[in-house]
N, C-alpha and C positions, 0 to 999 in steps of 0.2 A: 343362457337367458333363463334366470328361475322363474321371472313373474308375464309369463306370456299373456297369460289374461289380462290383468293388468297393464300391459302395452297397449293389448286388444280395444281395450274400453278407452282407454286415453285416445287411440287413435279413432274411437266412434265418435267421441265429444269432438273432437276436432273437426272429423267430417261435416257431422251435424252444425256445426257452430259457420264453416265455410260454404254451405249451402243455405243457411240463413243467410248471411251477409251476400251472398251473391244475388240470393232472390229479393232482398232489400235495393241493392243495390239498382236491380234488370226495373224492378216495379218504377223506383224513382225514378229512372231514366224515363217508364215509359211516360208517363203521368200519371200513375196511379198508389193504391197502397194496398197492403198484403192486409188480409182479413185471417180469420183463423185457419189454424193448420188441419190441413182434412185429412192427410192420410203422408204415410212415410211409407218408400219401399229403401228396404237395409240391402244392401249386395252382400258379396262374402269377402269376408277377409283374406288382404296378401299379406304373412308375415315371411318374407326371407332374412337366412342367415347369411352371410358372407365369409369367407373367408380366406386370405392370401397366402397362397400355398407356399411353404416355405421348404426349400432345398438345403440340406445342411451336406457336406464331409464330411467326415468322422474321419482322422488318420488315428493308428497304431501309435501310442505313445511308446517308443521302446526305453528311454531314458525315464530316471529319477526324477523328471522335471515333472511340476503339479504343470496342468494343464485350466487356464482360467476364461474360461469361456462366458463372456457376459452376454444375455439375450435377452435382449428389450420387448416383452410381449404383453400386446394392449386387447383391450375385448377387441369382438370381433363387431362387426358395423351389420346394424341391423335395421332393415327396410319395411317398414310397414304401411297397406295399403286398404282404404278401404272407399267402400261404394256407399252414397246416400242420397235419395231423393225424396224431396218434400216438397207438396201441393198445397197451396193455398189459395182460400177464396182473393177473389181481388176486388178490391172496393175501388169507384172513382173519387 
């Protein structure tokens, strides 16, 4: 993964963007609306890496035979997590 930062902050706008929409969401339900943002608390970021252990043989090739060994290998799947909460006034 060369650009972890870069995941980092993708994965803050995301946060931030699904805690707006939720808190839009909870206000309309109740009867109300969101006034302005008064304060954000940011968690820490979870980035994990993954990856699927792989078990190879190796035999002794004794003969003149080339040996053609194809191995299909794709990045590894990578998990990222993060915390964000945001307070707004609420207006009726």
């Amino acid at each position: 993964m060369k650009d972890k930062d870069g995941l980092k902050r993708k994965a803050m706008e995301l946060a931030v963007n699904a805690a707006k929409e939720n808190a839009v969401a909870i206000a309309k339900t109740a009867g109300v609306s969101l006034g302005k943002l008064q304060q954000i608390d940011y968690g820490w970021a979870e980035v994990r890496f993954s990856n699927n252990e792989l078990n190879l043989i190796c035999e002794d090739n004794k003969s003149d035979e080339k040996m053609d060994y194809n191995f299909d290998f794709g990045p590894v799947s990578v998990y990222v997590r993060e915390s964000v909460t945001l307070f707004y006034e609420i207006e009726d």
